[in-house]
VEXMI-801729 format. One line per 2 residues: number of its first residue (from 1); for each residue y, z, x of N, C-alpha, C, O. Coordinates in steps of 0.1 Angstrom, whole numbers, plus 2048, in hexadecimal, padded with zeros to 3 digits. Each point is the difference from the previous one (the first is absolute). Example, Ala and Ser with C-alpha at 12.3 -4.5 7.8 and 13.67 -1.06 7.14 Angstrom:
<pts>
1> 7C7/84E/884/80C/800/7F7/80C/800/809/800/807/80A ~ 80B/7F2/7F2/80B/800/809/80B/808/7F8/80B/801/805 .
</pts>
This chain:
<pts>
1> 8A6/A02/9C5/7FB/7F3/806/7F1/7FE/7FD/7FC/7F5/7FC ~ 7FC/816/805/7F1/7FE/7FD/802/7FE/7F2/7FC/7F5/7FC .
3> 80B/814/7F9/7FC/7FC/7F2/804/7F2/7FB/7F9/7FA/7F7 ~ 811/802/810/807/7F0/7FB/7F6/7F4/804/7FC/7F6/7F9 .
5> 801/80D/817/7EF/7F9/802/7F7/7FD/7F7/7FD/7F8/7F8 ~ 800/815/80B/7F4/801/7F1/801/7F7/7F8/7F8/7F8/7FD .
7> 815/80B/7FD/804/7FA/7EF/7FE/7F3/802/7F9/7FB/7F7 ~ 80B/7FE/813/801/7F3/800/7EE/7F8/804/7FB/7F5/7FD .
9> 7FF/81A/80B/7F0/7F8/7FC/7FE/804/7F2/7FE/7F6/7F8 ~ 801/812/804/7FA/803/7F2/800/7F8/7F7/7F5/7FC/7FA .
11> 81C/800/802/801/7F9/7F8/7F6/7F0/806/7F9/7F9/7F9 ~ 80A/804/814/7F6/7F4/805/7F2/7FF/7F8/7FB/7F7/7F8 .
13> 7FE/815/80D/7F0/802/801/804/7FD/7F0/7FC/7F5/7FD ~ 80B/813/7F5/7FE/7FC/7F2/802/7F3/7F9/7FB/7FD/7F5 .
15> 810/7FA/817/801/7F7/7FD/7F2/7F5/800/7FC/7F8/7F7 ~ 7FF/80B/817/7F2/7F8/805/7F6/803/7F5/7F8/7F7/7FC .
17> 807/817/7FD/7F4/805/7F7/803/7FC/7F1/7F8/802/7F7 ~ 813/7F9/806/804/7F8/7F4/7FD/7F3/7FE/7FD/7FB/7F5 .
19> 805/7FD/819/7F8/7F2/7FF/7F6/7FF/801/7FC/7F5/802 ~ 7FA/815/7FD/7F1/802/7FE/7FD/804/7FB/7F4/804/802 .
21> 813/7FF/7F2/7FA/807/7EF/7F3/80E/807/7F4/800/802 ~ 818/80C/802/7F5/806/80A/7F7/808/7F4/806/802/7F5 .
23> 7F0/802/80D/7F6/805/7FC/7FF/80D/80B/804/800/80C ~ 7F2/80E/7E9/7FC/807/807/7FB/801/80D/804/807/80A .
25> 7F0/7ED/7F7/7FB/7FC/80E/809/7F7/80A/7FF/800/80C ~ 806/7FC/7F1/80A/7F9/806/807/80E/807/804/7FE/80C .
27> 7FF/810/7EE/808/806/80A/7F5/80A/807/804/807/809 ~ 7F1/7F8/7F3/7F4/807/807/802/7F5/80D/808/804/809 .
29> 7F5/7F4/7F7/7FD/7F9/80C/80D/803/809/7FD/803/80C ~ 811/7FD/7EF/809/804/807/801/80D/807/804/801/80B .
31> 7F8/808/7ED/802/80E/803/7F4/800/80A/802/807/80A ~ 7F4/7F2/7F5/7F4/800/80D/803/7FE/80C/7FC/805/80A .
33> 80E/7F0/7F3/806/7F9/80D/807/809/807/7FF/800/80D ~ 809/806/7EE/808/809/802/7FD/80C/808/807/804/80A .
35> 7EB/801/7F1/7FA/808/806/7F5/7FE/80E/7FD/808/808 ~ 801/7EB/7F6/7FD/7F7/811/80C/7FF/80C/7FF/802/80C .
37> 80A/7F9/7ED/80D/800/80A/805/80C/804/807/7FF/80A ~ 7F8/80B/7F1/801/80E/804/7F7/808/807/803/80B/805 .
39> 7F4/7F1/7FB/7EE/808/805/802/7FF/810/7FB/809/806 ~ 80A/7EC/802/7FF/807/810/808/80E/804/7FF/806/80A .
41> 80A/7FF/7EA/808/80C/802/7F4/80A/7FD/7FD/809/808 ~ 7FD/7F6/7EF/7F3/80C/7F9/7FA/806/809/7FD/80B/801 .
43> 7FF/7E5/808/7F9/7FE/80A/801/80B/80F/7F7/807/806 ~ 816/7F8/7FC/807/80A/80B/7FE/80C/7FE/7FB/809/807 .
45> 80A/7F8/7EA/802/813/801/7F6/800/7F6/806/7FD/7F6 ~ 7EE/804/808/7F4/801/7F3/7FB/813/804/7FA/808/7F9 .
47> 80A/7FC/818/7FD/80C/800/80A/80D/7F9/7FC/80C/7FF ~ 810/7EE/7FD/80C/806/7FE/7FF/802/7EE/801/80A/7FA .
49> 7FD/7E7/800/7FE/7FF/7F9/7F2/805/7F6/801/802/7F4 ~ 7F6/800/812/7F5/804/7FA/805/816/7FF/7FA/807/7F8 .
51> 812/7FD/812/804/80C/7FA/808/804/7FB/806/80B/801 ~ 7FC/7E7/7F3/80D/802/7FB/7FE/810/7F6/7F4/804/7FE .
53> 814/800/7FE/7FD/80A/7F3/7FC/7FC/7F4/803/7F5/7FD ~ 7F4/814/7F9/7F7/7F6/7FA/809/7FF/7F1/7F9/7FB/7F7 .
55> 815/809/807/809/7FC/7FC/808/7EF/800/806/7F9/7F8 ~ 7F6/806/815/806/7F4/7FE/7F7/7F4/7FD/805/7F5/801 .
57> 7EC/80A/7FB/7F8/7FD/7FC/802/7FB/7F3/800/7F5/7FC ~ 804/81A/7FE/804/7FF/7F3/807/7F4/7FD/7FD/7F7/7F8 .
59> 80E/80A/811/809/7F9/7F9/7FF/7F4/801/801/7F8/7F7 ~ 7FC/804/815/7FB/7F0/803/7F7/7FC/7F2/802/7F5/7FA .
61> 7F8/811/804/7F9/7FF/7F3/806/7F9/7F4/7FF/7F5/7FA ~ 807/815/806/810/801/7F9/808/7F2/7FB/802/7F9/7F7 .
63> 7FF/808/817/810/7F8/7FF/7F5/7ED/800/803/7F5/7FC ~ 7F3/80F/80B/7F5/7F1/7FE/803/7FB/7F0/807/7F7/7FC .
65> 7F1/812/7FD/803/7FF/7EF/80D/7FE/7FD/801/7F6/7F9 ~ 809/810/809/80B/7F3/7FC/802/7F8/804/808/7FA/7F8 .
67> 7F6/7FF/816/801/7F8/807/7F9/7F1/7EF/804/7F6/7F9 ~ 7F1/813/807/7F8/7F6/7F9/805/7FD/7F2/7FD/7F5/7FB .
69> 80B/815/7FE/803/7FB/7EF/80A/7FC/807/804/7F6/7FA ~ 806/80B/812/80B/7F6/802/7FB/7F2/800/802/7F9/7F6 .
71> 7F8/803/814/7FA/7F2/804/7F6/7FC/7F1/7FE/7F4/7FD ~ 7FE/812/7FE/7F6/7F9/7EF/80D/7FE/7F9/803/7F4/7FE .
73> 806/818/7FF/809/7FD/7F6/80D/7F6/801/808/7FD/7F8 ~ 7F7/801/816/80A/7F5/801/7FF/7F3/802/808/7F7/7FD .
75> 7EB/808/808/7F4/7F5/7F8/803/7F7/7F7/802/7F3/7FF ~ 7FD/81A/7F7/802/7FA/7F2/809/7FF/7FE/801/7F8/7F7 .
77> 80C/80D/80D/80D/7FD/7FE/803/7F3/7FF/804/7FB/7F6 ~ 7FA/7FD/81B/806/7F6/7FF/7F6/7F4/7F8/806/7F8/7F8 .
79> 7EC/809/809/7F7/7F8/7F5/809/7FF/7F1/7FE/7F6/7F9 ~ 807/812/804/803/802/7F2/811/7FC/800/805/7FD/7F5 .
81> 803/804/817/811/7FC/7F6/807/7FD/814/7F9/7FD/80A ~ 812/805/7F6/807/7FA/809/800/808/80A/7FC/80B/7FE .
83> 807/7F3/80E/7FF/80A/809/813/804/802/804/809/807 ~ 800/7F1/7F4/80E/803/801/802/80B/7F4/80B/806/800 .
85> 7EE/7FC/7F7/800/80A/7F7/7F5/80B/80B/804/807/809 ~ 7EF/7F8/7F2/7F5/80B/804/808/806/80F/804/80C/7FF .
87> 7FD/7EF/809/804/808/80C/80E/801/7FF/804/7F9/80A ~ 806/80B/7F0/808/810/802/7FD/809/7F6/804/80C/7FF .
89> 7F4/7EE/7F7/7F9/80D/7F8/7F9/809/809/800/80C/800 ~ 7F8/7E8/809/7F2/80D/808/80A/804/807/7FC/80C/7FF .
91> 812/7F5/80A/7FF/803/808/80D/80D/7FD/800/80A/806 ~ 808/7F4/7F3/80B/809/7F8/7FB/808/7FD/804/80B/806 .
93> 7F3/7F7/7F1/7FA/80B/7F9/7FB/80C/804/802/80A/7F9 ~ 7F7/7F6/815/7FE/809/807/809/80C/802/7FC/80C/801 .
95> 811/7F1/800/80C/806/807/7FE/80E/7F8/7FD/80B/804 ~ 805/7F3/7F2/803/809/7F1/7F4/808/802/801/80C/800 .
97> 7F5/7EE/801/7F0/809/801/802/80A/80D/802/80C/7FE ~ 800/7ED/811/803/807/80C/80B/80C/7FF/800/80A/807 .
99> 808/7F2/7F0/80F/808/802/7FC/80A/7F6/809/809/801 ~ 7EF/7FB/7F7/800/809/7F3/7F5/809/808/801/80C/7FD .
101> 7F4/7F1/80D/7F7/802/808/805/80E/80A/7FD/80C/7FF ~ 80D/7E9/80B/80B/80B/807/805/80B/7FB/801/80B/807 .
103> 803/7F1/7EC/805/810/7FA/7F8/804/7FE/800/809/809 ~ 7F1/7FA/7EF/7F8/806/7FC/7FC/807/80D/7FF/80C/802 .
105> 7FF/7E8/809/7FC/80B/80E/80A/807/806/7FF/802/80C ~ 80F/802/7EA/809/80A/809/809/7F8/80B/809/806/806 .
107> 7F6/7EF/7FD/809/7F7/808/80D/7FC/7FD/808/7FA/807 ~ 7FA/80A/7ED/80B/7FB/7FB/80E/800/806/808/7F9/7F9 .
109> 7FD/80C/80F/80B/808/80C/7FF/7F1/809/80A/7FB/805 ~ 7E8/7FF/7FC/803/7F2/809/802/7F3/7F8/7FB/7F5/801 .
111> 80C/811/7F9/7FE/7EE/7F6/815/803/800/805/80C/7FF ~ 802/7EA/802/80E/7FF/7FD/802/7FB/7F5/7F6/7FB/7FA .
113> 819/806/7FF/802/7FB/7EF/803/7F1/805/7FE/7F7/7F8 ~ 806/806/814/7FC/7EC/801/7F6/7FE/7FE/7FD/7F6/7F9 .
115> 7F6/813/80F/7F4/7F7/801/800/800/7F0/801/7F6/7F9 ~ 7FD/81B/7FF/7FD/7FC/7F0/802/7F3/7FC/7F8/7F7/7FD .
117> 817/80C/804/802/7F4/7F6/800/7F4/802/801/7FA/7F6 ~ 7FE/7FE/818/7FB/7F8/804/7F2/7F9/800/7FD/7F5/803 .
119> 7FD/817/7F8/7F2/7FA/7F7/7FE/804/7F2/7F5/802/7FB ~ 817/800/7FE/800/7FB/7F4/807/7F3/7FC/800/7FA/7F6 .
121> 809/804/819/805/7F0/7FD/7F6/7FB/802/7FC/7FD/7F5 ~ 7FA/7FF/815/7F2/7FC/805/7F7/7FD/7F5/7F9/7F6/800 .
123> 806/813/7F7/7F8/802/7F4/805/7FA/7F2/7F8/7FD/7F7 ~ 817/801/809/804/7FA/7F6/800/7F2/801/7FE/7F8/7F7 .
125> 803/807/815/805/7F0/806/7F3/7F6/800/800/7F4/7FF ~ 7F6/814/800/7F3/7FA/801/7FB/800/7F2/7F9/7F7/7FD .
127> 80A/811/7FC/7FD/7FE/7F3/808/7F3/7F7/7FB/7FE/7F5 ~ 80D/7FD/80D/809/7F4/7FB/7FD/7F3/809/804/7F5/7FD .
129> 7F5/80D/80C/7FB/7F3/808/7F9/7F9/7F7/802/7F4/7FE ~ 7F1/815/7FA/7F4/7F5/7FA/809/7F9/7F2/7FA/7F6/7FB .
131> 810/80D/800/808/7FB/7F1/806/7F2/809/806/7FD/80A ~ 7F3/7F9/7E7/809/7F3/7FF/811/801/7FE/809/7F9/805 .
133> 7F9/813/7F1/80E/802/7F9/7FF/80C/802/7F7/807/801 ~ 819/7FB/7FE/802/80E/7FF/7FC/809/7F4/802/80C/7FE .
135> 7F9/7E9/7FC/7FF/809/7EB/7F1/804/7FF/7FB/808/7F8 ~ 800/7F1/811/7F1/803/804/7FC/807/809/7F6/7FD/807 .
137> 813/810/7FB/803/810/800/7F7/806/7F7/807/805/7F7 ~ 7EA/7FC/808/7FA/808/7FA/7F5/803/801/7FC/7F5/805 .
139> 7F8/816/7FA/7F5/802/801/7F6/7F8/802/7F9/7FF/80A ~ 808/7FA/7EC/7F4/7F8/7FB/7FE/7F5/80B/7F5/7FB/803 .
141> 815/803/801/803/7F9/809/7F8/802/80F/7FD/7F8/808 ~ 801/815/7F8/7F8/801/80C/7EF/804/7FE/7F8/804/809 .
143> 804/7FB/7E8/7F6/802/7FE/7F5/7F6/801/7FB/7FE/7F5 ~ 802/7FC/815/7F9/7F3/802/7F8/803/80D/802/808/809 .
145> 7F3/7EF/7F5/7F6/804/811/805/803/80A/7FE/80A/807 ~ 80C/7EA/7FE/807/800/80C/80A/80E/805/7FF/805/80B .
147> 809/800/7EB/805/80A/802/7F8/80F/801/803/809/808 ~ 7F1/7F8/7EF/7FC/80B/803/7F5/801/80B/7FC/80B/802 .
149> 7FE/7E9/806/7F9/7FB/80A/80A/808/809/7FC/809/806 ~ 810/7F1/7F9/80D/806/809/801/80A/804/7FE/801/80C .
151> 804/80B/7EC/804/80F/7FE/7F1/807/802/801/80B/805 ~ 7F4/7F1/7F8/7F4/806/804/800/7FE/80F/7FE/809/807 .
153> 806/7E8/801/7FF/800/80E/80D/80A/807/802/803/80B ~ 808/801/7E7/80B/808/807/7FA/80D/802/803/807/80B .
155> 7F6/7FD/7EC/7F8/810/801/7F7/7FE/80E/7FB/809/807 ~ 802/7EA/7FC/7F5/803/80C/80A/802/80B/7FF/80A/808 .
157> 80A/7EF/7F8/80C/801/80B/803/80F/7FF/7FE/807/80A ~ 806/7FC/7EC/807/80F/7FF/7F6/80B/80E/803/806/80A .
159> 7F0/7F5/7EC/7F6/80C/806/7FD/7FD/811/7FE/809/809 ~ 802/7ED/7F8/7FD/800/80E/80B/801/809/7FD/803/80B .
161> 811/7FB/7F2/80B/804/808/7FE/80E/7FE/801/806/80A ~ 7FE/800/7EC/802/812/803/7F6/805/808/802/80A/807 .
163> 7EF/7F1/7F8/7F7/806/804/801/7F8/811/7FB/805/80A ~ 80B/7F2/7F5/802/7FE/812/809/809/806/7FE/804/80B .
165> 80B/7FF/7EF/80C/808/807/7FA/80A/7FF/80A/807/801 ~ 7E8/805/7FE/7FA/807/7FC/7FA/803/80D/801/80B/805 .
167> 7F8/7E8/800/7F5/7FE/809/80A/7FD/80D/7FF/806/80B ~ 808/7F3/7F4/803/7FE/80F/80D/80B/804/807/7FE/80A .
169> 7FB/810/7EC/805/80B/804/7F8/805/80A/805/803/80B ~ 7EC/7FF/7EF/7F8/807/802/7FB/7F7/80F/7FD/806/80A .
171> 802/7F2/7F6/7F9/7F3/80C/80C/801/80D/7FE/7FD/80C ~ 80F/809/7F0/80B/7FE/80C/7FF/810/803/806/803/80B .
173> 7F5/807/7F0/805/80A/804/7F0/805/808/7FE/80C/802 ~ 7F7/7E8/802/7F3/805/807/805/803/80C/808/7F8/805 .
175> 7F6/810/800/801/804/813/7F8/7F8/806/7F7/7FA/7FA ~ 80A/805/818/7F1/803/803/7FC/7ED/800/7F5/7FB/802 .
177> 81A/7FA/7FB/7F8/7F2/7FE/809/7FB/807/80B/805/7FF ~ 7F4/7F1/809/805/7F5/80A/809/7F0/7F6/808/7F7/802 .
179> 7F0/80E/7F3/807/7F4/7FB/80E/801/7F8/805/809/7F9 ~ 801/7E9/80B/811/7FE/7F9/7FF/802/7F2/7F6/804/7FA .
181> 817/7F9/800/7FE/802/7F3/7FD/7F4/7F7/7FB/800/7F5 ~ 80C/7F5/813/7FB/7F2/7FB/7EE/801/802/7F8/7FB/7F8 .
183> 805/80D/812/7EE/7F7/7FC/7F8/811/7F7/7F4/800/800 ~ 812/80C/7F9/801/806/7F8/7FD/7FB/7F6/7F5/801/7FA .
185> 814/7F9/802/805/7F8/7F6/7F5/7F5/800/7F7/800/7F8 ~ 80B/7F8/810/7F2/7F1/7FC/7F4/806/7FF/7F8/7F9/7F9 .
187> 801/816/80E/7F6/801/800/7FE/804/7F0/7F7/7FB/7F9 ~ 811/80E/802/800/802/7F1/7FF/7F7/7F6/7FA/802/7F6 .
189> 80F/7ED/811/7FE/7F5/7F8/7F3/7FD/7FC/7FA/7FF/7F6 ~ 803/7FF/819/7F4/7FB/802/7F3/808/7F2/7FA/7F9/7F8 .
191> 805/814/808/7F7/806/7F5/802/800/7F5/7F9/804/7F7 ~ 817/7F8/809/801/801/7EE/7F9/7F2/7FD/7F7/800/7F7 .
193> 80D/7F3/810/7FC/7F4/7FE/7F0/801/7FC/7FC/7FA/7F6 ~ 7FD/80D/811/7EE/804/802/802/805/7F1/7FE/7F9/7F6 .
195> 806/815/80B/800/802/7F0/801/7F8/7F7/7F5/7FF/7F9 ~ 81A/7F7/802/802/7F8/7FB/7F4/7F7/7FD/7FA/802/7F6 .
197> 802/7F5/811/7F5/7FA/804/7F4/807/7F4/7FC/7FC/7F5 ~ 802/80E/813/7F2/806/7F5/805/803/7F3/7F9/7FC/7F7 .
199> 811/80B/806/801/7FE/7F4/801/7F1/7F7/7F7/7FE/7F8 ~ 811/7F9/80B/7FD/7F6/7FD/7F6/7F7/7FF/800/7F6/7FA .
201> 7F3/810/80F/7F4/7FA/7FF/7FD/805/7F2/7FE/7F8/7F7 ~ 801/816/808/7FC/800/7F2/7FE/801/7F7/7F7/803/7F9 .
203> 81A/7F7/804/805/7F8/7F5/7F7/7F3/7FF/7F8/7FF/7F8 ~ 80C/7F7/814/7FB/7F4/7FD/7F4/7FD/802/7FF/7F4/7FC .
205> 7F6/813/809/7F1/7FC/801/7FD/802/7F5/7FB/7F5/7FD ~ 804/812/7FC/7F5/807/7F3/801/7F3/7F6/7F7/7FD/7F8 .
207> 814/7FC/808/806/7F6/7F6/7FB/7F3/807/804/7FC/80B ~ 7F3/7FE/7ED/7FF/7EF/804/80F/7F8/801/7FF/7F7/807 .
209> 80E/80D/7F2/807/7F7/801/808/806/80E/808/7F8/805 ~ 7F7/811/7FE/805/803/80B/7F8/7FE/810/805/7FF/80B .
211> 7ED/800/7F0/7FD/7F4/80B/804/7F3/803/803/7FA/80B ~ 7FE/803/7E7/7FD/7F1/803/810/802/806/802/7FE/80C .
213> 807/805/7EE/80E/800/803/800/804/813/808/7F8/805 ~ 7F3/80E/803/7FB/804/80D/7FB/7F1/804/805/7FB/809 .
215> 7F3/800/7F1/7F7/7F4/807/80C/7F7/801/802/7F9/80B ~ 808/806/7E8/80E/7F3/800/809/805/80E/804/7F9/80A .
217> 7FD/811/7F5/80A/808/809/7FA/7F9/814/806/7FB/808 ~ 7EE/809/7F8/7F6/800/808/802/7F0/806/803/7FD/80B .
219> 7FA/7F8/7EA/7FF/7F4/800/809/7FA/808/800/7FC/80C ~ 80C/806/7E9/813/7F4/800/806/80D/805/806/7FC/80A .
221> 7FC/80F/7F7/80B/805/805/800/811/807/806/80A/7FE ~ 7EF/7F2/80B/7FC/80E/80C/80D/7FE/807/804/80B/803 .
223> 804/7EB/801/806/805/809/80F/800/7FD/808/804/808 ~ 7FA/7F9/7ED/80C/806/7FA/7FC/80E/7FA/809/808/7FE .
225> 7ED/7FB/800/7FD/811/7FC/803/803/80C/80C/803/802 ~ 7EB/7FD/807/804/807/810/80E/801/802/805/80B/801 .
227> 806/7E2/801/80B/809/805/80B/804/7F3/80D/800/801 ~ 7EA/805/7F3/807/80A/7FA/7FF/80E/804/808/809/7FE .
229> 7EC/7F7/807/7FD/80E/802/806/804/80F/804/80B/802 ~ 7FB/7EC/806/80B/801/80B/80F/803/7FB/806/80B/802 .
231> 7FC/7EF/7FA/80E/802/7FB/804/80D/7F8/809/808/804 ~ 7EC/7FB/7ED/7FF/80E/7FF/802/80E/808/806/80A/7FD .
233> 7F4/7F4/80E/7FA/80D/809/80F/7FF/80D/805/80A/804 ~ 7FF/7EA/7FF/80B/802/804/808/806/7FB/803/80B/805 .
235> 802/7EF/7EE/80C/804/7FB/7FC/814/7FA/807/808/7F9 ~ 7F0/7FA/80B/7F8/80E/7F8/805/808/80C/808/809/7FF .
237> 7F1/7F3/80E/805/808/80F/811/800/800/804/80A/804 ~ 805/7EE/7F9/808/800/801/806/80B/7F8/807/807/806 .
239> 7F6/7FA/7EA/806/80A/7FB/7FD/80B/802/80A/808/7FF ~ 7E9/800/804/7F8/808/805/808/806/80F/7FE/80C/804 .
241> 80A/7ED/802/805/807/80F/80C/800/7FB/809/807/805 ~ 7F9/7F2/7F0/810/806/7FB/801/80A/7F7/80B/800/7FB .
243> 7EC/80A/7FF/7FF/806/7FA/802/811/80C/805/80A/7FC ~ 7F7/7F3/811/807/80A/807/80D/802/805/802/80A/807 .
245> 807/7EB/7F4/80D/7FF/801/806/805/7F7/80A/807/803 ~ 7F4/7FA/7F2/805/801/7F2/802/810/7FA/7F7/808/803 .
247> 811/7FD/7F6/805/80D/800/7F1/800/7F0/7F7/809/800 ~ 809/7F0/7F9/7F9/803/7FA/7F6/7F1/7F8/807/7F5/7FF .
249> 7EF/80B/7FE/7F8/7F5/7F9/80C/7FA/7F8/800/7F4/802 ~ 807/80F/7F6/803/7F9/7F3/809/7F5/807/800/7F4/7FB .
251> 808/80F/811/809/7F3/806/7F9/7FA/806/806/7F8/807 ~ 7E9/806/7FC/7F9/7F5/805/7FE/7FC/7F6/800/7F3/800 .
253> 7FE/811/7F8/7FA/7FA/7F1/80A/7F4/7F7/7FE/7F5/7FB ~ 80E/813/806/80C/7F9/7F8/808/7F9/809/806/7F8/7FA .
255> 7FC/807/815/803/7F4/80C/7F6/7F1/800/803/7F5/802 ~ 7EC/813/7F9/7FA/7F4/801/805/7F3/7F2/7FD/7F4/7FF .
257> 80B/815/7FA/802/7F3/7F7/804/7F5/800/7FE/7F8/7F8 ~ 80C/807/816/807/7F6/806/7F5/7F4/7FD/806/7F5/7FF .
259> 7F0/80B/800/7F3/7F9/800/804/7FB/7F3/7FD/7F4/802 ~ 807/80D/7F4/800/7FF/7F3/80C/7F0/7FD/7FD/7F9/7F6 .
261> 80A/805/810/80A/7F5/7FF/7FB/7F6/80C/805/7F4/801 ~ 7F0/811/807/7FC/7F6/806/7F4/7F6/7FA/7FE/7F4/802 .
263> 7F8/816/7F5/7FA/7FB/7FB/7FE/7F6/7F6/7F8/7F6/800 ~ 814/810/7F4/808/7FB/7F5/806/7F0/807/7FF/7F6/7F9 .
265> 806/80B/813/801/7F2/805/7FA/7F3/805/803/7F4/801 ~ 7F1/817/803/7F5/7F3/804/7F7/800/7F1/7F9/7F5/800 .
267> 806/810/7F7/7FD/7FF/7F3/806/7F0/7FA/7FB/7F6/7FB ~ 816/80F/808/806/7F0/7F3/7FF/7F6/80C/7FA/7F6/7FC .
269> 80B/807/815/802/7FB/804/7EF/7F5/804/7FF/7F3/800 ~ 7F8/816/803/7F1/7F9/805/7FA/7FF/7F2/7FB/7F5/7FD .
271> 804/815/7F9/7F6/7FE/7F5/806/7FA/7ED/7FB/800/7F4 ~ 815/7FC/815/807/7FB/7F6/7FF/809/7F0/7FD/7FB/7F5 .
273> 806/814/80F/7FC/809/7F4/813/7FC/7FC/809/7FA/806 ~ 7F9/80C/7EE/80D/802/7FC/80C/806/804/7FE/80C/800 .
275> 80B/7F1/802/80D/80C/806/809/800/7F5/80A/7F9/800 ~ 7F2/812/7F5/809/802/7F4/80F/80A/807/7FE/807/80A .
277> 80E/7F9/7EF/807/80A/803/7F9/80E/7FE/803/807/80A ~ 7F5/800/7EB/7FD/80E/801/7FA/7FE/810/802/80A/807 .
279> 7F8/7ED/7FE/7F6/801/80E/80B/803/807/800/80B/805 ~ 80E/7EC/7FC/806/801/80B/80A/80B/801/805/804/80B .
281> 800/801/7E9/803/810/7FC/7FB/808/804/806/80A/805 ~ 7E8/7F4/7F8/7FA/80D/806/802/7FF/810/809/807/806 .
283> 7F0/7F1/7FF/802/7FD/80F/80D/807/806/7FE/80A/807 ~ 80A/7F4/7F8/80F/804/800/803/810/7FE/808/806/807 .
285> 7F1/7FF/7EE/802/80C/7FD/7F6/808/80B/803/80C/803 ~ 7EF/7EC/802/7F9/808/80A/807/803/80D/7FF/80A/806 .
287> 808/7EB/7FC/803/7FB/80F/807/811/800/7FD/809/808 ~ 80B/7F9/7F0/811/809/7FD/7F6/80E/801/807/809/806 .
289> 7EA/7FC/7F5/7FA/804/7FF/7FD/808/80E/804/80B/804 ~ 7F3/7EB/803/7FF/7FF/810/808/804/807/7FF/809/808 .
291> 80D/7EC/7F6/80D/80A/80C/803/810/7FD/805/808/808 ~ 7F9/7FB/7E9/802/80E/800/7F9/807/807/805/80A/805 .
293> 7E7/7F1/7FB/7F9/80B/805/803/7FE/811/800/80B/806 ~ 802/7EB/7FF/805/7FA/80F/80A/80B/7FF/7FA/80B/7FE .
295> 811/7F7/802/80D/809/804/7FB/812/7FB/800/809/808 ~ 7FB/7F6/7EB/7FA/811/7FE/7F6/803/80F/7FA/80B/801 .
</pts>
């Protein structure tokens, strides 16, 4: 229930950030927001929090920085081609990265042969979405801005789902704290957002065009950044407390794709993008995808 939530903000908040040709600053401002709407929790426990281990420092660090090539590189994703293509690129891609991850760290015993293969239907199904035709089945085909905008925002996804499931092992197992796991969880949101935030400051300050791009953002559209960034940090707490449900990261990762045919729909339906058969093939092959990792 929390992951299918989620999906249905996410794909929202991408749909709102595509009608606004989003820019780097444009998701700084969000991720700021994000980190305001979260700050009376900081506020509560700041004595708990200031002894966190200096591990988890790290990682907030961490997982900020991909926070940030996710939100730059998907940016450019949608600036450059459709969003019914770029987002199940960004968002499929991951699985494969997370799932090769698991094994390397020895987890392999928690992953089932549904979930596998359930995100290789996931992975396939998404790859046949961006083709007009089926004959335009080939490489080259994905060698274009939009696509690899895509797959660089998928490596930021990758890294920051593993390095969360990292941190909030280590954040559920503190003694010694009064707080639930839901405000665990938001208070974590709440610093990666901070993180996020400064790293994307310093991307976009150093660069005149990423001012001026801050000043447009600032001008016409503060408050569709804000409730993107609302919407962001929601749908972020939500997967974050469902990550203590979960036998292992790779089925929050490969359930969140449910997101992927919702997007694909507010894509042809609101931004009048294309609905070729390879799209509605792929779609079709994810859905078959999902119920596998659902039942594994």
């Amino acid at each position: 229930a929390l992951i299918l939530g989620s999906a249905i903000l996410h794909a929202g908040w991408n749909y709102l950030g595509k009608t606004r040709t989003p820019t780097a600053s444009f998701f700084t401002l969000a991720n700021l927001a994000g980190f305001v709407l979260l700050s009376p929790l900081l506020l509560r426990h700041a004595d708990k929090v200031c002894a966190w281990p200096e591990q988890m420092w790290w990682w907030l660090l961490a997982t900020g920085f991909c926070q940030a090539v996710y939100c730059t590189a998907l940016a450019g994703a949608y600036r450059s081609g459709d969003m019914s293509v770029a987002y199940p690129l960004a968002r499929s891609s991951p699985i494969l990265v997370v799932m090769a991850t698991t094994l390397l760290l020895g987890r392999g015993d928690q992953l089932s042969l549904w979930c596998a293969g359930g995100a290789v239907f996931i992975v396939a199904g998404c790859f046949l979405i961006p083709m007009h035709r089926f004959t335009d089945l080939r490489l080259t085909n994905y060698l274009n801005t939009s696509c690899l905008f895509a797959l660089l925002a998928a490596v930021g996804t990758a890294g920051y789902s593993i390095i969360d499931d990292e941190a909030l092992r280590l954040l559920r197992g503190l003694a010694d704290w009064d707080a639930t796991l839901m405000e665990r969880a938001m208070l974590y949101a709440c610093l990666q957002a901070l993180s996020a935030t400064l790293w994307l400051l310093i991307w976009v300050l150093p660069r005149s065009s990423g001012r001026l791009a801050m000043g447009r953002v600032l001008k016409t559209d503060r408050w569709v950044a804000i409730g993107t960034g609302a919407a962001i940090y929601t749908t972020y707490c939500m997967v974050l407390v469902a990550m203590a449900f979960a036998q292992n990261i790779s089925y929050i990762v490969a359930f969140r794709q449910i997101s992927i045919p919702i997007g694909v729909g507010l894509g042809v339906a609101l931004l009048n993008e294309s609905l070729a058969p390879p799209k509605i093939s792929g779609v079709l092959i994810l859905l078959v995808g999902l119920t596998m990792v659902a039942l594994g």
